[in-house]
C-alpha positions in Angstrom: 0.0 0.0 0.0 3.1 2.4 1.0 5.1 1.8 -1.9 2.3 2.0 -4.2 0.9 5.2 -2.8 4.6 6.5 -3.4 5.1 5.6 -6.7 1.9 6.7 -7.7 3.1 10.1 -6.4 6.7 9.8 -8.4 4.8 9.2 -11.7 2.2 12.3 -11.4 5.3 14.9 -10.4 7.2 13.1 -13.5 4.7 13.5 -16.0 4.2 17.2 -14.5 8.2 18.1 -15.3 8.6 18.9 -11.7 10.4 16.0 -10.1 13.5 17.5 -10.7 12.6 20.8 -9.4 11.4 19.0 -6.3 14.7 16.8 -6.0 16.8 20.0 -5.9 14.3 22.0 -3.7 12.7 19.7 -1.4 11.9 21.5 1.3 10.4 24.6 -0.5 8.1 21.9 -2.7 6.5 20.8 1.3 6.4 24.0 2.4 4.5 25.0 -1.6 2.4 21.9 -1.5 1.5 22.4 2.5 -0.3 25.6 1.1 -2.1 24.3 -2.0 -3.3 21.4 0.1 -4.6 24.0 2.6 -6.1 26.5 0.0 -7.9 23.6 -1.2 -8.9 22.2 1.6 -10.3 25.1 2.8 -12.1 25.4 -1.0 -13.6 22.2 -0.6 -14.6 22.7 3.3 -15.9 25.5 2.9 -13.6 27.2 5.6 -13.5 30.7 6.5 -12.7 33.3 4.6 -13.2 30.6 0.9 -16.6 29.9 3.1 -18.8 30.2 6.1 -17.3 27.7 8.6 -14.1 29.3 10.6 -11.4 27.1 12.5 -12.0 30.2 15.6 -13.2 27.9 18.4 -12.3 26.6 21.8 -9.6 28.7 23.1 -9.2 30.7 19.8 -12.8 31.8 19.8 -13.1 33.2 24.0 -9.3 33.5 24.1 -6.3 34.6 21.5 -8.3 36.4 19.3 -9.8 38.7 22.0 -6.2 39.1 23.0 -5.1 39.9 19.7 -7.5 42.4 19.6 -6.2 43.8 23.1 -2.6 43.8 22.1 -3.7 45.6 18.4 -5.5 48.4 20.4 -2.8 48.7 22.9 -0.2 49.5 20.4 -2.1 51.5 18.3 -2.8 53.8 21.0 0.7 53.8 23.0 -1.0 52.1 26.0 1.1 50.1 28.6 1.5 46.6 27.8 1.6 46.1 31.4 -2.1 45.6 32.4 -5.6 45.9 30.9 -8.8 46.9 32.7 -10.2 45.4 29.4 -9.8 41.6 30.1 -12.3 40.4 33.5 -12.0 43.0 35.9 -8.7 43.9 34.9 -5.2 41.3 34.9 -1.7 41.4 34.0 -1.3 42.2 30.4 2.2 41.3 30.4 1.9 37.7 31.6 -0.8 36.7 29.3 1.4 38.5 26.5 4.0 36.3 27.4 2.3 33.0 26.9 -0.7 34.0 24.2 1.3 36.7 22.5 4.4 36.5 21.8 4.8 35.5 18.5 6.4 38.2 16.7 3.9 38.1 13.8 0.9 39.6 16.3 2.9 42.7 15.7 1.8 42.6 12.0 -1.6 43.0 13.6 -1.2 47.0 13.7 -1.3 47.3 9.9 -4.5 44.7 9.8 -7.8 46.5 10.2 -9.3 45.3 12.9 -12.2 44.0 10.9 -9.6 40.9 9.2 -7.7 40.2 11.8 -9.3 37.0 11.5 -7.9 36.4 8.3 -4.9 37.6 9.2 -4.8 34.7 12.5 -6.1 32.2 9.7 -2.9 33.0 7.2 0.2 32.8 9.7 -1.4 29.9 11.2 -1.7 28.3 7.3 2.3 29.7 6.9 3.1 27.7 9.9 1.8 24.4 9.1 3.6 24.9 5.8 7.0 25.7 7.7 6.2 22.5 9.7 6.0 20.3 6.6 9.3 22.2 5.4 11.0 21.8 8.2 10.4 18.4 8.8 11.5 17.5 5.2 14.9 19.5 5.9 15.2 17.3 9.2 14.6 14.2 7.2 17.1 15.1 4.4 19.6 15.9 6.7 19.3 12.4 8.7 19.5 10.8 5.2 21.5 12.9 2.5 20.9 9.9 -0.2 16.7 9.4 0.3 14.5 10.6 -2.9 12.3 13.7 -3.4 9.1 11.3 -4.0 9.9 9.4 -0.4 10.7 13.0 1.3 8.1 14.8 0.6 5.0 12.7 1.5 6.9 11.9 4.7 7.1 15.7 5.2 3.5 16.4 4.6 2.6 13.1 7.2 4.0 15.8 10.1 2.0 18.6 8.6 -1.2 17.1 8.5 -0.9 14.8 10.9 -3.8 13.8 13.3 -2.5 16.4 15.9 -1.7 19.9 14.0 -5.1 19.1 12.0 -7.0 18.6 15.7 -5.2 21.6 16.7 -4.5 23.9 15.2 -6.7 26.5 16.3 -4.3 26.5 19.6 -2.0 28.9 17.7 0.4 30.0 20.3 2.2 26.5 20.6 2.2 26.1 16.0 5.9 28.1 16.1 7.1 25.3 19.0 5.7 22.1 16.7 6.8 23.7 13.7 10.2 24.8 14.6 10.5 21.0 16.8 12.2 19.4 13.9 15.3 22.0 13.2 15.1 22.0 17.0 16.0 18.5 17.3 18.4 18.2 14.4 20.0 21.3 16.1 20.5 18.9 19.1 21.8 16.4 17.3 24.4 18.8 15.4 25.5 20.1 19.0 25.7 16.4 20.0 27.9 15.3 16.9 30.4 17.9 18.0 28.4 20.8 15.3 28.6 24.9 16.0 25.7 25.8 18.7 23.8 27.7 16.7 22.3 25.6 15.3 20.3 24.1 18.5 20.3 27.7 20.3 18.2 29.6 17.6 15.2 27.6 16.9 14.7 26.6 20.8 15.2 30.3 21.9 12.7 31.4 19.5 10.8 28.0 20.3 10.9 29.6 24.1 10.2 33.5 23.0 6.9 32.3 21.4 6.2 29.6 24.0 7.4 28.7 26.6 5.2 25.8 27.2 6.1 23.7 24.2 9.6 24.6 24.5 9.3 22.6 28.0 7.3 19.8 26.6 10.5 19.4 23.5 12.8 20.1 26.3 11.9 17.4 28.2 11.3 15.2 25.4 15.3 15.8 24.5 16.4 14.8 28.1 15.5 11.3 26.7 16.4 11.9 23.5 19.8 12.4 25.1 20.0 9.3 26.4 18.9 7.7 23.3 22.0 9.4 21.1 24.4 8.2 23.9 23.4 4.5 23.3 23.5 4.5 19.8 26.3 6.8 18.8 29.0 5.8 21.7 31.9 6.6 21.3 33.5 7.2 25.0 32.8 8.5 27.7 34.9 11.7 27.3 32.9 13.0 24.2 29.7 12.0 25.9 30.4 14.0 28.7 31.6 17.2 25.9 28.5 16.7 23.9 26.0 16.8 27.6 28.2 19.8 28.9 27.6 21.7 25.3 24.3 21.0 24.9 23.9 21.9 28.9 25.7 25.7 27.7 23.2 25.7 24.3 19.7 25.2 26.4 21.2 27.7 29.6 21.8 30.4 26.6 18.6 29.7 24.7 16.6 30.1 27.9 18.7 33.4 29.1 18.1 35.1 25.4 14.4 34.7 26.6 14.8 35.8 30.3 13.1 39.1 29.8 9.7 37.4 29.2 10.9 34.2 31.4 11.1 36.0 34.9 8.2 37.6 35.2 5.9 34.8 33.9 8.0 32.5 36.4 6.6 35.2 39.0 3.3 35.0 37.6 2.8 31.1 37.6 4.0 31.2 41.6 0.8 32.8 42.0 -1.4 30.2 40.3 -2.3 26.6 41.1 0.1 25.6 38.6 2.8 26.6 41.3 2.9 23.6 43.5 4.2 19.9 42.5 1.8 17.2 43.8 3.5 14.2 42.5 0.7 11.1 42.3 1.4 8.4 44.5 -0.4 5.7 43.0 -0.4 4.4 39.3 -3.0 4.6 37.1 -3.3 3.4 33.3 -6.4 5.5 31.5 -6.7 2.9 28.0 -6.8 -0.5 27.0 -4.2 -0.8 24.2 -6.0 -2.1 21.8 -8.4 1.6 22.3 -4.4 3.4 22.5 -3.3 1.9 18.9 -6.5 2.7 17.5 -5.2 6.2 18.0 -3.1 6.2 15.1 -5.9 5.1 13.0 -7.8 8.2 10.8 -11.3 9.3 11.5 -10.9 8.5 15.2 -13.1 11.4 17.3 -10.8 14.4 18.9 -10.2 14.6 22.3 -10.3 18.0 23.7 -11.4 17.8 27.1 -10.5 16.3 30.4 -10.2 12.8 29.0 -6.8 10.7 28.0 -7.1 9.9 23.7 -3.9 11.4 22.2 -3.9 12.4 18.5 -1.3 10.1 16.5 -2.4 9.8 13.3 0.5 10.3 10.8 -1.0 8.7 7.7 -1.6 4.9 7.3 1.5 3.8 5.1 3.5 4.9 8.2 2.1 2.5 9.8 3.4 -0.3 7.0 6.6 1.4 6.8 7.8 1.1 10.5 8.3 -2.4 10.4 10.2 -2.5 8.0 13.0 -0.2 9.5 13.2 -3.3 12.2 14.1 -5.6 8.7 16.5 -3.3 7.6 19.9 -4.9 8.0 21.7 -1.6 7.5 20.1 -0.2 10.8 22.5 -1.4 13.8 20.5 -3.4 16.7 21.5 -1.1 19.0 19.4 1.5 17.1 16.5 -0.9 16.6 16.5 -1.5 20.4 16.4 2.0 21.6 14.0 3.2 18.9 12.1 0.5 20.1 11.8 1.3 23.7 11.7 4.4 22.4 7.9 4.4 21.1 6.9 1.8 24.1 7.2 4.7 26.3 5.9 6.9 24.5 3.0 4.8 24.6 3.4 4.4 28.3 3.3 8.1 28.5 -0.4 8.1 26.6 -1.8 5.7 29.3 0.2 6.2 33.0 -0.4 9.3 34.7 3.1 9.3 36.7 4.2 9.8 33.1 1.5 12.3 31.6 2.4 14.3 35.0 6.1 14.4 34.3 5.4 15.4 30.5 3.3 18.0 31.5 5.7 19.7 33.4 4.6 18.2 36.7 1.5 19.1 36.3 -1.9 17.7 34.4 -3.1 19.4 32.2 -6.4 20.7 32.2 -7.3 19.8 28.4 -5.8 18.4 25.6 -4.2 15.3 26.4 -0.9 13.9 25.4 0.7 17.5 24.3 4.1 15.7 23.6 2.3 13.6 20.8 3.7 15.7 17.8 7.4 14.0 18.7 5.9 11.1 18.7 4.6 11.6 15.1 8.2 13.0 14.5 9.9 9.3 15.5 7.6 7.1 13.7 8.4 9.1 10.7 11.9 9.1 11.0 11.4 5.1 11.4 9.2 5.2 8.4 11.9 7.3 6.6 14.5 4.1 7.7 12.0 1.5 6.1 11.6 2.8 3.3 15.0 1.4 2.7 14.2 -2.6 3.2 11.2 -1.6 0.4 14.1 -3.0 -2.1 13.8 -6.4 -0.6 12.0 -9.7 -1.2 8.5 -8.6 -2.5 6.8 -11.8 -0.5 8.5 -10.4 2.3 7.2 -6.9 1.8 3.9 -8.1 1.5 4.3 -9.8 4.9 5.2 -7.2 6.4 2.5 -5.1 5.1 -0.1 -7.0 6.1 0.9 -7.6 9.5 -0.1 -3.8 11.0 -3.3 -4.2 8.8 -4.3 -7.1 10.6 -3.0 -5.9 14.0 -5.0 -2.7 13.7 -8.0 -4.8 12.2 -7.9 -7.3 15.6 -8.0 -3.7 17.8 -10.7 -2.0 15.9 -13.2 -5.4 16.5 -11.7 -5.4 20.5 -11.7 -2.1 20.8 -15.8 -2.2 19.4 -16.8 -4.7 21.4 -15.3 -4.6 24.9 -15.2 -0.4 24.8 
């Protein structure tokens, strides 16, 4: 199914003339086809402004479009950005520009009249999806110099419009931290292969600047990734102990570049519940796993609330493509192993609340479960992208292969509808 959906991809962009075009310029043709698949979308949909329905609800709808509106009137007028008697009964502007606002495009908003600024929200947001496809494809090239356009690209768009940006993406203060996570990581892993700084301190300072909340949750995530480089790229313990000192140094400066809008929102969160750390002191599992893998199955309902359903879907043929990077032979064991025991706890993250509270920055979060699930997304693809590799093997064993998630899926959907 993959390979066939691929190929049937490499022979449209061949007959258009583009392939080569595409070869050369990956990453612009994801960001380019990101936007007509959006445009389109949106044709076809009927979504605000090319129709009547609008992505402005849950928190975009009561929330950031309000405060846009605040921060648009504020600088028009020359008003202190340090509090508003126009949010409530009056609250600190300042912290809630800090973790709402502070993406650098909300100061575009002054030369919007007030009456678009809806369609202003709505084309940033559609620029960043793009820049996640984009930069996932230049994450993916650089892991693999050799891999095709045709293989690239779809993978790329898989992170774009993957289950969780397309559930949401009307949360539009953390789309700079998911779209920027990619660079971010193969930043970390330049800084970890002995590679200048930079490259890991710019996108997770601006990753921080714009939100500090995703920044933890990919902070976190590459504590573990850590680990994981140090197993499968060992080479002593002296330049392990170089590469954890320098990427120790890169996170200090990234966070200090951003310590203007850190400390006071550190002040501001002492205040709040969110202050305290009530670690739980009992176990709990929330899903069955057969209801957890059905996750990364499409058409599967959105969870926005208070319950526990993360949003994995990255496409189906990723799901046919990951086990072949376990039959690759040119992937080491080691690799296979930690990538491995890399996704179970992932999954053990979805389902434990010891983990979900750890992820969360030691605390639960109030909606939106599973908030670290775009790096998940990120590793199966990167697996995927490994796969792809063994496609040149015995077709019988392809097929095998193929079939295997198909029926394992298949079993959990007829579990999952019966014992539910």
């Amino acid at each position: 199914i993959a390979s066939c959906s691929i190929m049937s991809f490499s022979t449209i962009i061949n007959d258009m003339g583009i392939y080569n075009k595409a070869e050369r310029h990956p990453c612009i043709t994801a960001f380019i086809a990101s936007l007509i698949m959006l445009l389109l979308y949106s044709l076809i949909q009927g979504i605000y402004p090319l129709g009547s329905v609008t992505f402005l609800r849950k928190d975009l709808y009561h929330q950031y479009l309000p405060f846009l509106y605040e921060l648009r009137r504020k600088l028009i007028s020359g008003e202190s950005l340090k509090y508003s008697f126009n949010l409530g009964l009056g609250s600190s502007f300042y912290a809630m520009y800090v973790y709402y606002l502070s993406d650098p495009l909300n100061f575009l908003s002054v030369i919007v009249p007030e009456s678009f600024l809806l369609e202003f929200l709505t084309f940033i947001t559609y620029i960043k999806i793009a820049l996640a496809s984009a930069n996932m494809c230049r994450y993916l090239k650089y892991r693999n110099k050799s891999i095709e356009a045709v293989y690239l690209i779809p993978l790329s768009l898989c992170y774009g419009f993957s289950g969780y940006i397309s559930s949401f993406d009307w949360n539009v203060m953390w789309m700079w931290g998911i779209a920027l996570a990619p660079i971010t990581i193969m930043g970390f892993e330049k800084v970890f292969a002995g590679e200048k700084a930079y490259h890991y301190i710019l996108p997770m300072a601006f990753t921080v600047w714009t939100n500090y909340y995703i920044a933890m949750v990919i902070g976190i995530f590459l504590m573990f990734y850590y680990i994981i480089l140090s197993v499968e790229r060992y080479d002593g313990l002296a330049k392990l102990f170089k590469a954890g000192i320098s990427i120790m140094i890169s996170t200090i400066i990234s966070a200090g570049l951003c310590a203007v809008l850190l400390i006071p929102e550190w002040a501001a969160i002492r205040q709040t519940s969110f202050a305290g750390i009530n670690f739980p002191h009992e176990i709990e599992f929330y899903l069955s796993l057969p209801k957890l893998m059905v996750r990364s199955l499409m058409a599967v309902g959105v969870e926005t609330g208070l319950g526990h359903e993360p949003a994995l879907y990255a496409s189906l043929a990723i799901l046919v493509l990951i086990p072949l990077y376990f039959m690759n032979k040119n992937v080491p064991l080691r690799c296979k192993m930690t990538r491995g025991l890399l996704v179970i706890f992932f999954y053990l993250s979805f389902d434990t609340n010891v983990l979900e509270y750890v992820w969360h920055g030691f605390n639960y979060p109030d909606s939106i479960p599973a908030r670290q699930a775009f790096l998940f997304v990120m590793i199966l693809l990167t697996l995927a992208e490994d796969g792809i590799y063994s496609l040149q093997g015995s077709r019988i064993k392809i097929l095998i292969m193929a079939i295997i998630p198909i029926l394992i899926y298949f079993i959990c959907i007829v579990i999952f509808l019966f014992y539910s």
